[in-house]
Backbone bond lengths (Angstrom), bond angles and torsions (degrees), N, CA, C in turn:
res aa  C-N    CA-C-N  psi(-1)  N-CA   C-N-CA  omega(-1)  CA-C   N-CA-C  phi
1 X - - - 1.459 - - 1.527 108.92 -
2 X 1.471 122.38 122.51 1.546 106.48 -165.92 2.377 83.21 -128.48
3 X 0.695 123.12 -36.83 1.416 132.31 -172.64 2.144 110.62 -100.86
4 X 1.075 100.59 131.58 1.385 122.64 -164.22 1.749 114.20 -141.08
5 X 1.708 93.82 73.83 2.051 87.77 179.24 1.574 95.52 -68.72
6 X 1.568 96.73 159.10 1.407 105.40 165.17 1.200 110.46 -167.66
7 X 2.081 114.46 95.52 0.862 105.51 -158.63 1.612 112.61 -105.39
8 X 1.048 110.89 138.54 1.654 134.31 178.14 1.489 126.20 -78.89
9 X 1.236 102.06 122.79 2.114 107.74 159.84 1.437 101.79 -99.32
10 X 1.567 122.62 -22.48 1.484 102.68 -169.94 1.068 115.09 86.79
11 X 1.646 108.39 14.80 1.869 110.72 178.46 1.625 94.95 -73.73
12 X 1.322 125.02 -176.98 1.881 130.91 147.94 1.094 102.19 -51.33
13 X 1.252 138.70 -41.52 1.137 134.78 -145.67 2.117 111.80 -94.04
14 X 1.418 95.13 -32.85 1.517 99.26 160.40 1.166 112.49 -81.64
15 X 1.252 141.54 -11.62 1.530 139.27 154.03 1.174 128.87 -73.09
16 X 1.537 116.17 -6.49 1.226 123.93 153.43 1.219 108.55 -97.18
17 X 1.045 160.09 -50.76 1.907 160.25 172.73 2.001 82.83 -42.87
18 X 0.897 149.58 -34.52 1.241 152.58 -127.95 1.711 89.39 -91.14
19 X 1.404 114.42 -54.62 1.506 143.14 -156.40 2.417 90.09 -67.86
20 X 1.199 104.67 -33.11 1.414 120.51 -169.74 1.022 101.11 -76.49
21 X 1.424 118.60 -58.41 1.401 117.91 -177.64 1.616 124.10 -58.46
22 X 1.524 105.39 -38.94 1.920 116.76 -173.31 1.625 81.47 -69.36
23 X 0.911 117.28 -26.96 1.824 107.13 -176.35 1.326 117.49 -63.46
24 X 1.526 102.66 -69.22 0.933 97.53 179.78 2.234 130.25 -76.04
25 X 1.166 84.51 6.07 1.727 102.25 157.82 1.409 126.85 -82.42
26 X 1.074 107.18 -38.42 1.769 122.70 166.42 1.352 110.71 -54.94
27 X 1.275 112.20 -51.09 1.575 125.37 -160.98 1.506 92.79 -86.32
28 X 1.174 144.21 -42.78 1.452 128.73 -158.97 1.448 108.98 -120.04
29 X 1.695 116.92 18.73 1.434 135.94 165.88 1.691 99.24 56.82
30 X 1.478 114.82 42.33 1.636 118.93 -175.85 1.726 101.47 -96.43
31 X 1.406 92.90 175.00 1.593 105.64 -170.33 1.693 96.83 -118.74
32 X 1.415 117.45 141.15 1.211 137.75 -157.38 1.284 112.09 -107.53
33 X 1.763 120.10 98.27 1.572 108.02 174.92 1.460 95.94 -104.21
34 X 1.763 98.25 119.39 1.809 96.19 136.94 1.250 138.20 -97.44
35 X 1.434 100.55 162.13 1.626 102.12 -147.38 2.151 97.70 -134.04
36 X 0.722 88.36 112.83 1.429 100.18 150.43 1.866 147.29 -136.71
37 X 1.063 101.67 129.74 1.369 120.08 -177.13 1.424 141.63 -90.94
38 X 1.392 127.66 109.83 1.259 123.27 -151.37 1.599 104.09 -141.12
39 X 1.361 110.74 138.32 1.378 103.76 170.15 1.597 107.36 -150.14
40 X 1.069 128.04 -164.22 1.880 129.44 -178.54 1.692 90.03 -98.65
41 X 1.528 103.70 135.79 1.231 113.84 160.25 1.595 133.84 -75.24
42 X 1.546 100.66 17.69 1.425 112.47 -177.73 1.668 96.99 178.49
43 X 1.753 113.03 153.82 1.549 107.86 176.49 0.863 116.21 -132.22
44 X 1.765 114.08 112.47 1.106 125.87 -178.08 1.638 99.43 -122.99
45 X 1.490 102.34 141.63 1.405 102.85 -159.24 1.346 114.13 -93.07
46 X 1.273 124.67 -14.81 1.644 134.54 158.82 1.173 106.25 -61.39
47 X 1.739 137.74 -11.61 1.391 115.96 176.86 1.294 90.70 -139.79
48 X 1.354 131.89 29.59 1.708 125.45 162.99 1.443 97.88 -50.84
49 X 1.741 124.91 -70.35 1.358 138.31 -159.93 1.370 99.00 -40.86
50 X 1.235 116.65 -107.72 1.257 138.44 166.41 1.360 128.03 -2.99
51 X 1.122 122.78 -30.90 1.929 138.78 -175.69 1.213 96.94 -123.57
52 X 1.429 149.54 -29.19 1.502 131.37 143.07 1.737 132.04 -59.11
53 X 1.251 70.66 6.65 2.017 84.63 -178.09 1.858 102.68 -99.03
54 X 1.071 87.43 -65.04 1.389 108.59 171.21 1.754 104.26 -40.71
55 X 1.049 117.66 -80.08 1.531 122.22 -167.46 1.555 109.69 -68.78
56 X 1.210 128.78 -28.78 1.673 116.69 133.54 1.303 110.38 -34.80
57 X 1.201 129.86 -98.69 1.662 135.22 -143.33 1.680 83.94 -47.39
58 X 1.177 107.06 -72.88 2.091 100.20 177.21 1.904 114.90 -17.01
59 X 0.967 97.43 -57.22 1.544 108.79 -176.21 1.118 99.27 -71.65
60 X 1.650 147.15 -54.83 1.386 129.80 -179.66 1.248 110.72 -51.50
61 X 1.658 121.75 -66.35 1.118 145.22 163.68 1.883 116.55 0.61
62 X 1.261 98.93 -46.45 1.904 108.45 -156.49 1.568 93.68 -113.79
63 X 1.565 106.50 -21.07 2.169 94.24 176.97 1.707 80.43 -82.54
64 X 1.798 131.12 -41.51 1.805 83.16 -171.40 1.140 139.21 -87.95
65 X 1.596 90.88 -6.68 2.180 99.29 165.20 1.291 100.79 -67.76
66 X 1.643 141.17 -19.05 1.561 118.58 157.12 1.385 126.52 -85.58
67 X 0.954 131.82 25.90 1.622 142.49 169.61 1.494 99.04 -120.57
68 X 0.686 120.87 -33.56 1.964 125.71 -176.58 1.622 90.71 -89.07
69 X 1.054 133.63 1.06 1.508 122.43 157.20 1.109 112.70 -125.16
70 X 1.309 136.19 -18.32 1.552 115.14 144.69 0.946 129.67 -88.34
71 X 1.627 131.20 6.16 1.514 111.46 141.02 1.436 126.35 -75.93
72 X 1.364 133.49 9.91 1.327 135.56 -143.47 1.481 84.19 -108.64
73 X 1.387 121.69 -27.33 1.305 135.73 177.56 1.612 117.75 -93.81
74 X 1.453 115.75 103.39 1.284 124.59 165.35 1.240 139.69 -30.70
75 X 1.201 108.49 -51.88 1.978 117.06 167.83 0.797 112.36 -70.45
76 X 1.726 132.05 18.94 1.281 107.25 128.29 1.494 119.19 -150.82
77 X 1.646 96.09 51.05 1.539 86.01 155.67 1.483 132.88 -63.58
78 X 1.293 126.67 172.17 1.281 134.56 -175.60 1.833 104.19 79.42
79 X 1.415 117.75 -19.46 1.708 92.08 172.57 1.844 122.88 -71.48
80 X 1.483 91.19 127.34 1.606 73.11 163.61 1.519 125.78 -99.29
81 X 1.521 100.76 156.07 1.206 136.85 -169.74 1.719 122.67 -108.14
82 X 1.440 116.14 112.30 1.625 105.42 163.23 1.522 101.64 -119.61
83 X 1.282 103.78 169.06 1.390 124.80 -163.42 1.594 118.05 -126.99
84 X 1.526 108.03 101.12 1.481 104.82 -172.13 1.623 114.35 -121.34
85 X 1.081 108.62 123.44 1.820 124.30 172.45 1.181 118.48 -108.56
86 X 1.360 115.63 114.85 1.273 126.19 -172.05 1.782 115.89 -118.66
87 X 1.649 127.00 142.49 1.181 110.56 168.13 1.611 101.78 -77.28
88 X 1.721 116.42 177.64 0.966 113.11 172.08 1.515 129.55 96.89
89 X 1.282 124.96 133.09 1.875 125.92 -156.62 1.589 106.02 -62.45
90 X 1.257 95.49 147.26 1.540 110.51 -177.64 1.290 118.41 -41.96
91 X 1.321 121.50 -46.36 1.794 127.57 -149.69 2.040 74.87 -88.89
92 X 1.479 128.49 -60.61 2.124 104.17 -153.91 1.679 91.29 -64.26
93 X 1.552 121.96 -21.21 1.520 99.00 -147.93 1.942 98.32 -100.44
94 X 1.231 101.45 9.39 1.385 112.94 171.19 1.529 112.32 -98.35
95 X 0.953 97.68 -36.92 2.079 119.79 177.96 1.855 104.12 -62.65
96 X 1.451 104.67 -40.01 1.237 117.68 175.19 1.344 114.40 -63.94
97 X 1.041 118.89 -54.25 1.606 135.01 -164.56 1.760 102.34 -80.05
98 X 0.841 118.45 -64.74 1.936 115.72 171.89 1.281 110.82 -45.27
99 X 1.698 126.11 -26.43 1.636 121.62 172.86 1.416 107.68 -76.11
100 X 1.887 103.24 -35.27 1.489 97.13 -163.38 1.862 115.42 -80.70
101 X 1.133 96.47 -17.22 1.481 111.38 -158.25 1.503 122.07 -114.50
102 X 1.929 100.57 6.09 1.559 104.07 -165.11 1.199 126.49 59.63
103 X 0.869 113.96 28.32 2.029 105.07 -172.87 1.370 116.85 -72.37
104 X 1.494 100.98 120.04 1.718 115.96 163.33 0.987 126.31 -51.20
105 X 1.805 107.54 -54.20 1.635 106.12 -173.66 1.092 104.97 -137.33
106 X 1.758 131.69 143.82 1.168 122.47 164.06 2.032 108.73 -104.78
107 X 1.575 97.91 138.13 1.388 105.59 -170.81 1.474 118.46 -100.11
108 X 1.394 123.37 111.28 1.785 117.09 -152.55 1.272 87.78 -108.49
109 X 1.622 118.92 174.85 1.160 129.25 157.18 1.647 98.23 -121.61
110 X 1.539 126.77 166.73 1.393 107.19 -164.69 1.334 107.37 -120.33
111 X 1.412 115.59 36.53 1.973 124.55 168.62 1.494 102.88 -157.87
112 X 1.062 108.61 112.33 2.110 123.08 156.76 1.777 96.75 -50.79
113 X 1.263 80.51 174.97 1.869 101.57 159.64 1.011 137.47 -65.02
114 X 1.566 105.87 -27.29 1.490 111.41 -171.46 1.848 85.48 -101.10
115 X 1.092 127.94 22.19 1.482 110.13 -180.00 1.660 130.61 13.47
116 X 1.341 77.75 31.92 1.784 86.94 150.34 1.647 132.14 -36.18
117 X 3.140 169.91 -104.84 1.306 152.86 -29.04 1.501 96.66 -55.45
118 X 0.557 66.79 162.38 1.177 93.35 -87.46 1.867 108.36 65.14
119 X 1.677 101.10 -12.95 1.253 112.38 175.36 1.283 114.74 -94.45
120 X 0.816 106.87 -12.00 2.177 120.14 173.57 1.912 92.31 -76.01
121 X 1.084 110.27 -81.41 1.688 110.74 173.19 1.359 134.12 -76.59
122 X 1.696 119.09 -16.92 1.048 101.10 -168.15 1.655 107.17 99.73
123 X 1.738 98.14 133.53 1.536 107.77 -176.54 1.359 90.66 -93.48
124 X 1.079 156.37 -34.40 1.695 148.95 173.59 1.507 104.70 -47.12
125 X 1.623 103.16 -65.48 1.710 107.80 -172.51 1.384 100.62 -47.89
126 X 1.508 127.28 -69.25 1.322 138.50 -142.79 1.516 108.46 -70.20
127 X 1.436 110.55 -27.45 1.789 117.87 175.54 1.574 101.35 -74.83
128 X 1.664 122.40 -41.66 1.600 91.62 -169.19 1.731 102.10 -99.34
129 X 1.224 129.26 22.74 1.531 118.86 -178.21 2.450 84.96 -100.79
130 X 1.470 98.21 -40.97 1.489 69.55 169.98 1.990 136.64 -104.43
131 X 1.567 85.23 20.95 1.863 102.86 176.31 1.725 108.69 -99.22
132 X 1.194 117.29 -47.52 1.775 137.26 -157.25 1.280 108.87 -73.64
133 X 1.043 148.86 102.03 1.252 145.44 143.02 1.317 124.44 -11.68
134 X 1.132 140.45 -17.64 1.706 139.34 -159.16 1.418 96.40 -124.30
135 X 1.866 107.28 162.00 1.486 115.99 167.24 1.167 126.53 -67.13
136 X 1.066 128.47 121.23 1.418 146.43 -174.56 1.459 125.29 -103.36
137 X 1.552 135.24 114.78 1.038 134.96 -165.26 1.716 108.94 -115.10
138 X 1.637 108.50 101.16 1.410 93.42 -175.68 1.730 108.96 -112.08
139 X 0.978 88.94 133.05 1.763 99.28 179.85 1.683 112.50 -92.65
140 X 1.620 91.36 119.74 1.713 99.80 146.45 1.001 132.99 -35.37
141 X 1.448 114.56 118.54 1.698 115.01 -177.18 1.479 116.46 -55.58
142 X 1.270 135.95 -12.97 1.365 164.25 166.22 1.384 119.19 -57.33
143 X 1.590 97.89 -44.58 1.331 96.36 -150.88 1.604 128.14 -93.62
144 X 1.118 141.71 179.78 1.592 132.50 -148.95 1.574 94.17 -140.53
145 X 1.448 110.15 125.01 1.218 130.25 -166.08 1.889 94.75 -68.71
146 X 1.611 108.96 120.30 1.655 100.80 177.28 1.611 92.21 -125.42
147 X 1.277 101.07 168.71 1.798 107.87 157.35 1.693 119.45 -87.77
148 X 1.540 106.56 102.26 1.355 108.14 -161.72 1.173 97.84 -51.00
149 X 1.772 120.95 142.18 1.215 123.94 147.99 1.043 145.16 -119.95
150 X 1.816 93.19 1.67 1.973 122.00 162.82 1.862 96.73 -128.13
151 X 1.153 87.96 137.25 2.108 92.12 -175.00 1.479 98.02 -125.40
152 X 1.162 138.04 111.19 1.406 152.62 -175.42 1.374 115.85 -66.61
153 X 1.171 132.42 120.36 1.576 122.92 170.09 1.618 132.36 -131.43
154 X 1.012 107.16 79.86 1.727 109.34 165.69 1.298 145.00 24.72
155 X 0.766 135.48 36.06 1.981 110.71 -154.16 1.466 98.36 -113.17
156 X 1.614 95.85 155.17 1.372 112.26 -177.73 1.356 123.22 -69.60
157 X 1.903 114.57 -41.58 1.104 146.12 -126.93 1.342 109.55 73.26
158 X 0.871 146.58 -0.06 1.547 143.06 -159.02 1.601 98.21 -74.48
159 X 1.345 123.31 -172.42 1.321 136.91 130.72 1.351 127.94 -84.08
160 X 1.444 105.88 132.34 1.606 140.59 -141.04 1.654 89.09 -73.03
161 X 1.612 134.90 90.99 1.541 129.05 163.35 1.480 122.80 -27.34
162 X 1.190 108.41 -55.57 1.678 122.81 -159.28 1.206 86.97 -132.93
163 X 1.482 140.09 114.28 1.306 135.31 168.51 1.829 113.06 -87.17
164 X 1.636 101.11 -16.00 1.136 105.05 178.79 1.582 121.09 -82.15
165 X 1.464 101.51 17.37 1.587 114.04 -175.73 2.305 89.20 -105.39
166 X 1.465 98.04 -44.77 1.491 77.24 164.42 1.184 136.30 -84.69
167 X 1.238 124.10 3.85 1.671 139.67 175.79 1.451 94.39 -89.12
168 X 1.211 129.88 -12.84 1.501 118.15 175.28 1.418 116.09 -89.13
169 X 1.430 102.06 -39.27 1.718 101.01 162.78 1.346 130.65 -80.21
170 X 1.563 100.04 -20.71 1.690 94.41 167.53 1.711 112.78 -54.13
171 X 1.594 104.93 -45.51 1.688 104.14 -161.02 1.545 86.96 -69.49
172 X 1.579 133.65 -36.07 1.561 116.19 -160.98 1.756 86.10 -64.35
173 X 0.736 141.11 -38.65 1.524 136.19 -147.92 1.328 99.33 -86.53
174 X 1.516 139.55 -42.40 1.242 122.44 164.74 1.382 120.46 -63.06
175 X 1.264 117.91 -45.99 1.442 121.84 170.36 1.467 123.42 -18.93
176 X 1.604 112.26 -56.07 1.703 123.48 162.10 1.726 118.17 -75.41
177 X 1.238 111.96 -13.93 1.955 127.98 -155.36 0.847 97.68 34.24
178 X 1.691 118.48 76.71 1.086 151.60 155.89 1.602 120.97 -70.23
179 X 1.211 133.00 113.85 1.424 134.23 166.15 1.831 111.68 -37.37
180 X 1.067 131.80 133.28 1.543 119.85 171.90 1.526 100.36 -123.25
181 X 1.275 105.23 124.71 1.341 125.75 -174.48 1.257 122.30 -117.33
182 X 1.547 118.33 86.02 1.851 147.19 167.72 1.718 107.13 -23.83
183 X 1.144 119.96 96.82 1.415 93.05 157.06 1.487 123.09 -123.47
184 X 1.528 125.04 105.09 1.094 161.47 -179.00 1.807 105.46 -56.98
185 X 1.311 118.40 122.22 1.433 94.02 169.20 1.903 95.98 -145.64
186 X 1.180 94.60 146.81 1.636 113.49 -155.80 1.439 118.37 -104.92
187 X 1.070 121.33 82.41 1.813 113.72 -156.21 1.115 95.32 -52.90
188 X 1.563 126.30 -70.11 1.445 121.71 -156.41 1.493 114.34 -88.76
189 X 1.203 126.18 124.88 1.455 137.60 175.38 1.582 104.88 -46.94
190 X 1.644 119.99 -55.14 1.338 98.93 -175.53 1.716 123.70 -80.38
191 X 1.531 102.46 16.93 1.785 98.22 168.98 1.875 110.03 -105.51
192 X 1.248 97.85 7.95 1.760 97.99 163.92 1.082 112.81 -27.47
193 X 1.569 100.59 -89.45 1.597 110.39 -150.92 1.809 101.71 -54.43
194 X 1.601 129.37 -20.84 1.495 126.43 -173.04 1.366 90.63 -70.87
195 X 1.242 117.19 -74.55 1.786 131.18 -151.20 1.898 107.11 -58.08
196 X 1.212 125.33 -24.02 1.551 128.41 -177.85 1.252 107.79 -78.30
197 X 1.218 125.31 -55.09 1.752 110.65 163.66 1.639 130.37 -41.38
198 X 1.743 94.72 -48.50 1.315 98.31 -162.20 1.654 112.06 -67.21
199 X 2.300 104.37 -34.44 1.129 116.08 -159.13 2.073 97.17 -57.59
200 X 1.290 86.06 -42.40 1.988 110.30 -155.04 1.967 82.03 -58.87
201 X 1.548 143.32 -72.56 1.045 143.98 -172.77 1.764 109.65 -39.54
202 X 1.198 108.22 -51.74 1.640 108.67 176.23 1.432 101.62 -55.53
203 X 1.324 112.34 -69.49 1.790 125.41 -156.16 1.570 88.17 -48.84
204 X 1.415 128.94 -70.96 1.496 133.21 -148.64 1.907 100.48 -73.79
205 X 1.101 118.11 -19.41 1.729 103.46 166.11 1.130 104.75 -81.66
206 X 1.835 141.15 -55.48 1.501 124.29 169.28 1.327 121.95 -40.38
207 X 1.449 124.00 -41.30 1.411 114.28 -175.33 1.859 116.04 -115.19
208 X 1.328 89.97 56.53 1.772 93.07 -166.25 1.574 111.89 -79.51
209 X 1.224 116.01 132.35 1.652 106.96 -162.92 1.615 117.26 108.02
210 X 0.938 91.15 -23.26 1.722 98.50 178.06 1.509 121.29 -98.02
211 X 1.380 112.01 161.12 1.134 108.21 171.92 1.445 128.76 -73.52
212 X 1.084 146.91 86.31 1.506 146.30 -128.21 1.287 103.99 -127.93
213 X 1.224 123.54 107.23 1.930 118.98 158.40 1.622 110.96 -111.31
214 X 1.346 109.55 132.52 1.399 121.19 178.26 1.464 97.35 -87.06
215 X 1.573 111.58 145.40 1.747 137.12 161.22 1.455 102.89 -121.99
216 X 1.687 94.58 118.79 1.510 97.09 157.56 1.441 97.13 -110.88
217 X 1.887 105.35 160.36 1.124 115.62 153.06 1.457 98.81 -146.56
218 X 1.828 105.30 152.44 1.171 98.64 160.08 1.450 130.50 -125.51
219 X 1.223 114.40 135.71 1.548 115.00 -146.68 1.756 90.47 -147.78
220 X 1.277 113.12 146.24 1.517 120.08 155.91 1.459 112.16 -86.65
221 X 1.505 133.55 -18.42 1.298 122.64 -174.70 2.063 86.04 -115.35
222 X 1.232 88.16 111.51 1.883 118.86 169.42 1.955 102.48 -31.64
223 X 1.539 69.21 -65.12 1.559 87.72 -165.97 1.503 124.42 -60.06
224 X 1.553 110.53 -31.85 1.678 129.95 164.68 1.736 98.91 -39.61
225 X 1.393 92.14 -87.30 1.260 124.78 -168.85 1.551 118.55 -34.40
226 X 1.650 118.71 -49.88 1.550 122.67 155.89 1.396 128.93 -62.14
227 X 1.343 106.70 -9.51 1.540 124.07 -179.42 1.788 101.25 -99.40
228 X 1.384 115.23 -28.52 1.543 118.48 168.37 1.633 114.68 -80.96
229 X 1.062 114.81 -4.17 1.444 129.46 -179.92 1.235 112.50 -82.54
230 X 1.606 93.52 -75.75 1.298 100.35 172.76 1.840 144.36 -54.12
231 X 1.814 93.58 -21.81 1.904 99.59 164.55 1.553 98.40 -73.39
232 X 1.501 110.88 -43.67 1.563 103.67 -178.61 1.635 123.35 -52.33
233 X 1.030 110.97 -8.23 1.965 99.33 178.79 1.378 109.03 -162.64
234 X 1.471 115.73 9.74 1.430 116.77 155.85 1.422 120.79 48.97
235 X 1.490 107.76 63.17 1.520 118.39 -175.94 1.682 110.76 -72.35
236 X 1.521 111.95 157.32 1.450 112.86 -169.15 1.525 105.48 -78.99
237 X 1.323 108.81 -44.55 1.375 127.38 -170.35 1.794 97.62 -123.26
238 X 2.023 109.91 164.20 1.225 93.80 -178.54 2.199 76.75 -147.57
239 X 1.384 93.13 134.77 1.577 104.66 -176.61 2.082 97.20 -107.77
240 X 1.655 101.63 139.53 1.159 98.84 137.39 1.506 118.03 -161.77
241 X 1.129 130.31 -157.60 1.473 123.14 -165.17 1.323 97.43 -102.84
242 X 1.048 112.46 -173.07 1.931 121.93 -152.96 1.558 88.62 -122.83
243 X 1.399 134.87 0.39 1.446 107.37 173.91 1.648 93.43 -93.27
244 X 1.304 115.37 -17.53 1.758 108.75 -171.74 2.014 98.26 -95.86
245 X 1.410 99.54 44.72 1.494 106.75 168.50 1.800 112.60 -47.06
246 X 1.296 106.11 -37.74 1.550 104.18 -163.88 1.643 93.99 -82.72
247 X 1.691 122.41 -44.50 1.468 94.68 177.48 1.789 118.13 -63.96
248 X 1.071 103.39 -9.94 1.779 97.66 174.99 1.252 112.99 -71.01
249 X 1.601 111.79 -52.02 1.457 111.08 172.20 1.873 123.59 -64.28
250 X 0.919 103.40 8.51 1.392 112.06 173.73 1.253 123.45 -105.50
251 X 1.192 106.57 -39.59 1.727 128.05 164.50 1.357 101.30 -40.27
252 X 1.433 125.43 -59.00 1.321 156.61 -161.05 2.172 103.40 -47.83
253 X 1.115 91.39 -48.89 1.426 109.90 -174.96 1.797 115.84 -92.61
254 X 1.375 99.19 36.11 1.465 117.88 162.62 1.617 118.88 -58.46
């Protein structure tokens, strides 16, 4: 992992996702873009000039009071940092920046200012985890930066779209020697005994080398069943793919 977007409104709440990211930059010797995005909430062309001036200097303004506070903090000197302000909505000018800049990971926090789930996560978070192409790590406003040591993972049974989306979490998961923990869930009781071979043969060639435990459950409601998983073995972190956006956002409403 050498590139780390992490883009900012400057709510509390991106200042906490903020603390995740210097982390996980420290630990994987990556380089830190912040990113902020600004545009007019309406266009009127007598005050394009004038109120795009303004909401620039704002946007310069608040990425360098966040570099002037994480250098003020020692644990983590030596990361580097660039600083990008862009006009224009979060999800093209983020889409832009991960093509232009290689980005490994993008680092969310999961509520704006206007605390909009879209108010559980946030209309910023929730537009680029289902627009963006890249892995995206969005943090609970809640939650307390740990060193994962169980990493949770999803699967449909399906066949794997982008396998290079699970080769990205395999390496994050060795990176910590992190436990990776399968959770499989089986609507119909009588396709058990088919789907447990096949799931366990897929899962264990993507993540070969690792420490790997499979969870089945079988449940007709997806969402039950990953939520019974997850009290059952209490993962640090929990991964899934961006086409199962709606089971993420459901997860969400625990």
């Amino acid at each position: 992992m050498n590139n780390i977007l992490f883009p900012t409104d400057f709510s509390k709440n991106a200042k906490h996702a903020l603390g995740f990211a210097l982390e996980l930059a420290k630990k994987n010797n990556a380089k830190i873009l912040l990113f902020n995005a600004y545009q007019l909430p309406y266009n009127r062309a007598d005050m394009m000039v004038s109120v795009m001036g303004i909401l620039k200097e704002d946007s310069e303004a608040g990425l360098k009071d966040t570099v002037d506070q994480i250098k003020q903090n020692p644990l983590y000197a030596g990361i580097e940092i660039e600083v990008l302000s862009r006009v224009g909505d979060v999800v093209s000018t983020v889409t832009e920046i991960v093509k232009e800049k290689e980005i490994d990971l993008i680092v969310m926090g999961t509520k704006g200012e206007s605390g909009l789930l879209e108010t559980i996560i946030g209309s910023n978070t929730s537009s680029v985890i289902k627009n963006v192409n890249c892995p995206i790590l969005a943090v609970p406003e809640k939650a307390n930066y740990v060193i994962p040591k169980k990493m949770a993972f999803a699967y449909d049974l399906k066949e794997v779209e982008n396998p290079k989306d699970l080769r990205f979490f395999g390496d994050f998961a060795r990176s910590f020697d992190a436990q990776v923990q399968i959770y499989c869930i089986i609507p119909e009781p009588e396709k058990e005994a088919m789907e447990k071979p096949e799931a366990s043969l897929r899962m264990n060639e993507f993540f070969h080398g690792l420490n790997t435990e499979i969870y089945f459950s079988v449940n007709g409601d997806i969402i039950e069943g990953i939520r019974d998983l997850i009290e059952e073995n209490d993962p640090d972190w929990m991964v899934m793919v961006a086409k199962k956006y709606r089971l993420f956002e459901s997860l969400f409403h625990t």
